[in-house]
C-alpha positions in Angstrom: 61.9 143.9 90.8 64.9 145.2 89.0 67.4 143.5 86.9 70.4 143.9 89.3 68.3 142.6 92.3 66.9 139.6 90.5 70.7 139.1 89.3 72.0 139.2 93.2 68.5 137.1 94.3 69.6 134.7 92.0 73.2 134.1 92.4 72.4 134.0 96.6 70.4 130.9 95.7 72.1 129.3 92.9 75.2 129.6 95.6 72.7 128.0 98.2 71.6 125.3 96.6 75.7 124.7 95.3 77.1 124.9 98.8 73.6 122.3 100.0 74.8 119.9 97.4 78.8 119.1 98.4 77.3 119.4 102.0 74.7 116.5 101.7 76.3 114.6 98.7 78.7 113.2 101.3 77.8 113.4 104.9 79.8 111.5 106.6 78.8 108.7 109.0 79.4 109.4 113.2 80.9 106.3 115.4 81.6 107.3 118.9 81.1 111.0 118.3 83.1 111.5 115.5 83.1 111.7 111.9 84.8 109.5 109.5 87.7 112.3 108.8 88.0 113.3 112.3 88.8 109.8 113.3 91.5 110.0 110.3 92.5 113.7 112.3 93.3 112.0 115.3 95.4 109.0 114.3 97.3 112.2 112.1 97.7 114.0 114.8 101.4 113.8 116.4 100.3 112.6 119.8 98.0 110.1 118.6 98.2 107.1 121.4 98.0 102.8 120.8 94.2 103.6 122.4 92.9 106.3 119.3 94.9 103.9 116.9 93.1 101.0 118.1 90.2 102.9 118.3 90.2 104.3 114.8 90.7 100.6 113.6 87.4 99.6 115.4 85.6 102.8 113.6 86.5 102.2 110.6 85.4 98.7 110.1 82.2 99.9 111.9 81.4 102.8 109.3 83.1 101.1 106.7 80.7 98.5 106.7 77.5 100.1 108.1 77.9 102.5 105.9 79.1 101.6 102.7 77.0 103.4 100.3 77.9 106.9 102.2 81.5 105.5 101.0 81.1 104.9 97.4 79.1 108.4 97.1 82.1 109.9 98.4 84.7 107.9 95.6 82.6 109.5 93.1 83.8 112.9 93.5 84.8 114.7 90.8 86.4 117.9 91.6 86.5 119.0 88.0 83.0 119.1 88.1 82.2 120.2 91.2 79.8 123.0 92.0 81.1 125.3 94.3 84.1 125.5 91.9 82.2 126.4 89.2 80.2 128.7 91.0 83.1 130.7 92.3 84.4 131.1 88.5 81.3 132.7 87.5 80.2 134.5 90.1 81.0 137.8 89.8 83.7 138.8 92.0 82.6 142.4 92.7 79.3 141.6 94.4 80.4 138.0 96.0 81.9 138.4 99.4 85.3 137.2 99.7 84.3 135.0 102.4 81.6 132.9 100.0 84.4 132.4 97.7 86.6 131.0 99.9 83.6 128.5 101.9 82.7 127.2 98.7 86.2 126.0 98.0 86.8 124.7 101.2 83.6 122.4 100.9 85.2 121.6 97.8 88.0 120.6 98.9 86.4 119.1 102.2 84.8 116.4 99.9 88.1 115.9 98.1 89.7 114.9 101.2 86.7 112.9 102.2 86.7 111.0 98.4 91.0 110.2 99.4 89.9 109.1 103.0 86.8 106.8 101.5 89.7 105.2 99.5 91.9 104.6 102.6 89.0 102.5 104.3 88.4 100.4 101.3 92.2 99.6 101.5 91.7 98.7 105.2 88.6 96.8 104.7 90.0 94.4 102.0 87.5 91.7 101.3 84.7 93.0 103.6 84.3 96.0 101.2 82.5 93.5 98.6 79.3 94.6 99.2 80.3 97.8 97.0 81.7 96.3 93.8 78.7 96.3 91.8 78.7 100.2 92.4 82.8 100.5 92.3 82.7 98.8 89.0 80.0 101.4 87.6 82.2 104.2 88.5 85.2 102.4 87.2 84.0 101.8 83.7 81.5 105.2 83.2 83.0 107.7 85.8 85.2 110.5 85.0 88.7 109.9 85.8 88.9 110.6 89.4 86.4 108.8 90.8 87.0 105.8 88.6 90.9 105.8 89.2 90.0 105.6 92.8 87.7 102.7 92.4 89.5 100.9 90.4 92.2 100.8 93.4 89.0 100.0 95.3 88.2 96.9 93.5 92.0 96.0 94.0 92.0 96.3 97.4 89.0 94.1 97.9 90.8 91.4 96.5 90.1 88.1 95.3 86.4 88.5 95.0 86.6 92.0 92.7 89.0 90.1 89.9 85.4 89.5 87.5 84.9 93.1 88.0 88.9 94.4 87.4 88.8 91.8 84.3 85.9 94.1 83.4 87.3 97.1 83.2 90.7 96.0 82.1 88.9 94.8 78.9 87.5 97.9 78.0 89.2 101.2 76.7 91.7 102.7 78.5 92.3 104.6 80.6 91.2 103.0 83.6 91.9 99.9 82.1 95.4 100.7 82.5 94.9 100.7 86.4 93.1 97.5 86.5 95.8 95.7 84.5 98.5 96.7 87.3 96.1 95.4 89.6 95.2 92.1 87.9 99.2 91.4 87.5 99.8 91.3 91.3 97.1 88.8 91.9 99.9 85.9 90.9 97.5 83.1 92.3 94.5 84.1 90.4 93.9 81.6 87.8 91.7 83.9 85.6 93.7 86.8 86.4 96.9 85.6 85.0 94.5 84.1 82.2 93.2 87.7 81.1 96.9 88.7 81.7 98.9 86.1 79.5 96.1 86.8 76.7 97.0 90.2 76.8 101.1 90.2 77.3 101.5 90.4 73.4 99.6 93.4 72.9 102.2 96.1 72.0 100.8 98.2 74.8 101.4 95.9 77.4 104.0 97.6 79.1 101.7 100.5 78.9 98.6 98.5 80.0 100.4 97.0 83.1 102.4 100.3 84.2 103.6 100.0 87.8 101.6 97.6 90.5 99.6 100.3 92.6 100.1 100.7 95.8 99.7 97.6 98.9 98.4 95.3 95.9 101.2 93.2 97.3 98.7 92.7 100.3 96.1 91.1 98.0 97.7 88.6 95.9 95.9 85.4 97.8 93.1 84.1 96.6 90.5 84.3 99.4 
């Protein structure tokens, strides 16, 4: 076989077996007939009704729960390392159809999407996503940033029950300890949060350390 043949024979597959990983890395549970993200679709869309709200509310503590692992494999994505991205930047551009290029990125960017949604049902699941936090806090203190700035939000949103595991990471090198300081500082009733807190307020990064309280920790501040 020649050399530009076994070239093309190989890029076909190395695409393959790219595009086969995003697709089964993250499949996405059903409920009712519908994905995960085309539940999010519907309560996006404009004409969405009290019914598809309530609906979606009932999905996602379903497949939120039921399917939790499927969840955390999704927070792990790491677009920076993802394959079909890298593919595209070396595959050579004269002998890859256009129309490769562009379904490897949208896979790409399909399991982006699916990584921000996975967040958005740990936020809605509070305490009942405390099954995961052994496998949150793994990504939070080893993962790239991405993955382990989203989990760390994770853990927050649990709540009471993830503090151990915020302490955790807030206790080792930034920067997603950063996060989990802003995080520990809105659980005001936490006894061993404020602990970890107060023994840390005169470090001269403090300020740094605490940054702004994310986003609906507000909605976690009582101990369960």
């Amino acid at each position: 076989m020649s050399k530009p043949w076994r070239a093309i024979l190989l890029i076909g597959a190395t695409a393959i077996v790219g595009t086969c990983s995003v697709w089964f890395a993250c499949r996405e549970p059903n409920y009712n007939g519908r994905t995960l993200g085309e539940w999010f679709a519907a309560v996006r869309a404009s004409d969405a009704d009290a019914t598809t709200l309530n609906e979606f509310h009932i999905a996602v503590l379903v497949l939120g729960t039921n399917h939790m692992p499927e969840l955390v494999r999704c927070i792990s994505f790491d677009a920076n390392t993802c394959i079909p991205e890298k593919l595209v930047k070396i595959l050579p551009g004269s002998i890859t159809p256009r129309r490769v290029l562009e379904y490897l990125l949208d896979k790409k960017w399909s399991a982006y999407a699916r990584a921000t949604d996975a967040s958005t049902v740990f936020r809605m699941l509070g305490p009942h996503g405390a099954p995961a936090i052994p496998e949150l806090t793994r990504i939070a203190l080893y993962g790239p940033y991405g993955p382990a700035h989203r989990a760390v939000d994770c853990l927050g949103y649990i709540g009471a029950e993830a503090i151990p595991a915020l302490i955790m990471v807030a206790t080792n090198p930034p920067p997603q300890s950063f996060r989990a300081f802003g995080w520990l500082v809105a659980f005001t009733n936490s006894p061993e949060a404020i602990k970890i807190v107060a023994k840390n307020s005169h470090d001269p990064r403090f300020e740094a350390l605490v940054g702004h309280t994310p986003e609906a920790a507000v909605t976690n501040t009582r101990t369960r």
